[in-house]
Phi, psi and omega in degrees: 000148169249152168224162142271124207246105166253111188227048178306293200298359178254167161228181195308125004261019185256034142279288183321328177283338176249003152291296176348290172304335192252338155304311175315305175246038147280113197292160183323152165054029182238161193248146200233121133313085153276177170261141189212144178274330198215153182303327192292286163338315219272343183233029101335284226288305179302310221272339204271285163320347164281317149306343175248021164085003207279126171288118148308056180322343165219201164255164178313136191230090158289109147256122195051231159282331183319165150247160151212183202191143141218132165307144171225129178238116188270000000 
């Protein structure tokens, strides 16, 4: 299953804390979008997936200002 995180509108540290949170309770083999305001958020969000085993599926994809990333939790 997919889901989407739009977490533009926040700033540092509460995208990484509600990515967290929302990983935490992604069920297995399913993919998370997020949305990211800043360069700085989207690479939390990586290293905090590298620490917690979560695959990255694509490279950084700047739209406008924006970031996303998507997650796969195996």
């Amino acid at each position: 299953m997919n889901y989407e995180l739009d977490l533009t509108h926040f700033t540092c540290p509460i995208p990484l804390l509600m990515a967290k949170k929302a990983l935490a309770n992604l069920p297995q083999n399913s993919q998370l979008t997020l949305k990211l305001a800043s360069q700085t958020s989207y690479q939390d969000v990586a290293l905090l997936c590298e620490k917690e085993g979560y695959k990255i599926l694509n490279p950084i994809q700047q739209t406008s200002l924006d970031y996303s990333l998507v997650i796969k939790k195996e």
